[in-house]
C-alpha positions in Angstrom: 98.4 -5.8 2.0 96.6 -8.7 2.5 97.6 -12.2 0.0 95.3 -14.9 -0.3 96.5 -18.0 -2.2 94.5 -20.4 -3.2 95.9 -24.0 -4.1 94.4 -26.8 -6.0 93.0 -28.7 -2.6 92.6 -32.3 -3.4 90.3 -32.6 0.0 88.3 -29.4 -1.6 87.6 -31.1 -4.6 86.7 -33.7 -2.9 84.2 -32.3 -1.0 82.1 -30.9 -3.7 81.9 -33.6 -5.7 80.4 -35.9 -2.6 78.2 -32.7 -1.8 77.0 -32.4 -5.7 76.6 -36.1 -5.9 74.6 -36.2 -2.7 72.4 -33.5 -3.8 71.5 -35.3 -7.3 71.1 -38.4 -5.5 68.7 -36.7 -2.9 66.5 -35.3 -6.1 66.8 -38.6 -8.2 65.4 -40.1 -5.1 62.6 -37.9 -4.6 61.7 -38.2 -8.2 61.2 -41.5 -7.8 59.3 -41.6 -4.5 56.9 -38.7 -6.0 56.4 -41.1 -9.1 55.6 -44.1 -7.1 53.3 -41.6 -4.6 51.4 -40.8 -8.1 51.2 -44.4 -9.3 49.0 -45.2 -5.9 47.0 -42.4 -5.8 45.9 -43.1 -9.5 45.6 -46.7 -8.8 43.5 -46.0 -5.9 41.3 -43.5 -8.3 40.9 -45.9 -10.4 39.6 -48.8 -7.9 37.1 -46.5 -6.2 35.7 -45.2 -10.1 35.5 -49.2 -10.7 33.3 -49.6 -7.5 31.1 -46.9 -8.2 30.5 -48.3 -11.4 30.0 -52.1 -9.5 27.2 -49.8 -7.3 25.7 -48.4 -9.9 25.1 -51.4 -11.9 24.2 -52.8 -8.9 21.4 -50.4 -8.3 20.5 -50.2 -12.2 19.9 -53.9 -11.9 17.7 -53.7 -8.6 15.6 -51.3 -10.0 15.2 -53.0 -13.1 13.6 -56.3 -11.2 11.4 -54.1 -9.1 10.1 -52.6 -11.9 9.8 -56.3 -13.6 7.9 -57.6 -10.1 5.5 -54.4 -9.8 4.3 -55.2 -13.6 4.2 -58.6 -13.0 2.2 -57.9 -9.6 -0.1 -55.0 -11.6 -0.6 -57.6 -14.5 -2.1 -60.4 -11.9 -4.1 -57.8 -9.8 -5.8 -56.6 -13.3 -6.0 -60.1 -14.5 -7.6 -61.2 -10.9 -10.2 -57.5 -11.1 -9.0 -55.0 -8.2 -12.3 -55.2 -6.6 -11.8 -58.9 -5.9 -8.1 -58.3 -4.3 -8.1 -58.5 -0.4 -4.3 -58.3 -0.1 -1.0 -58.4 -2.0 2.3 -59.6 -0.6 5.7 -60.7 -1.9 7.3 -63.5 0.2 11.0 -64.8 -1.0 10.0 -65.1 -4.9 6.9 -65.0 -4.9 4.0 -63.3 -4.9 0.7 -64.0 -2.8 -2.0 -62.7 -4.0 -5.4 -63.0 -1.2 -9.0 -62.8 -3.1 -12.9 -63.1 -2.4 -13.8 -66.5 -3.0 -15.9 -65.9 -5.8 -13.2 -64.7 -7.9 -13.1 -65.9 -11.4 -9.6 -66.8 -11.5 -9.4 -68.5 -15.0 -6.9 -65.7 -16.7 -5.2 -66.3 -14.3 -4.6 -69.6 -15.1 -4.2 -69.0 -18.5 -1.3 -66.6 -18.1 0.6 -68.4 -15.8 -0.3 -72.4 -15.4 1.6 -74.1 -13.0 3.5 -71.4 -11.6 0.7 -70.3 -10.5 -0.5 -72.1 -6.9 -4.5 -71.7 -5.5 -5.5 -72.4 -2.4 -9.5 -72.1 -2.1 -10.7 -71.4 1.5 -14.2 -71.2 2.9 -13.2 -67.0 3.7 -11.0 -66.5 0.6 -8.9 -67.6 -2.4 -5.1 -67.6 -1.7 -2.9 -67.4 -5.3 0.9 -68.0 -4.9 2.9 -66.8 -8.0 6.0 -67.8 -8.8 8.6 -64.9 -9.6 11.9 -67.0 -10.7 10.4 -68.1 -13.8 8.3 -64.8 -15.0 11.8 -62.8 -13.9 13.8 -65.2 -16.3 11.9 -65.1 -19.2 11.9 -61.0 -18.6 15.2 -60.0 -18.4 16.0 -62.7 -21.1 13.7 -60.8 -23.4 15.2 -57.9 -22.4 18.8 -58.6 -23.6 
């Protein structure tokens, strides 16, 4: 017959309450590190939804002046008449405009005065149009 007795082991004891302690530490701590991980990940979300939305306004707001300088552009080609036009370029902000010299360019004029530049040739008629100002007064009508 075999007798097993089992005493009250102070050092036992002991050693399962540092090994539950440790454990419950070791999960407190990974609690907290998976909370933090979370935190960054939705903070980095976050910052990349903001700068799609930056991009995207970006890009509304570019398409938005093109369509403002191609009216603009059509408006002075159709004030001008298209069978007078020789050539159409936009340079920095503004637009030059290259005509036959017998243009009647007095609409012209009319529509945008001093913003407006002519530079009569013997070959052709050179119109520089300033797009700062007509841009300006478009998007401030706009808003």
């Amino acid at each position: 017959m075999i007798v097993a007795v089992k005493t009250n082991n102070k050092k036992r004891f002991l050693i399962k309450l540092v090994s539950t302690s440790a454990v419950i530490i070791m999960f407190i701590a990974y609690y907290f590190h998976m909370s933090n991980e979370f935190a960054n990940q939705q903070k980095k979300e976050q910052e990349q939804k903001l700068k799609a939305i930056e991009i995207d306004t970006k890009k509304a707001k570019q398409n938005k002046l093109e369509r403002i300088i191609y009216r603009e552009v059509e408006t002075a080609v159709d004030l001008i008449g298209q069978r007078n036009i020789q050539d159409v370029k936009i340079i920095s902000d503004r637009v030059l405009i290259i005509a036959d010299v017998e243009t009647n360019l007095d609409a012209l004029k009319v529509r945008y005065g001093s913003t407006a530049l002519i530079k009569k040739d013997l070959k052709n008629v050179k119109v520089a149009i300033d797009l700062k100002y007509v841009i300006e007064s478009k998007l401030n009508d706009t808003k």
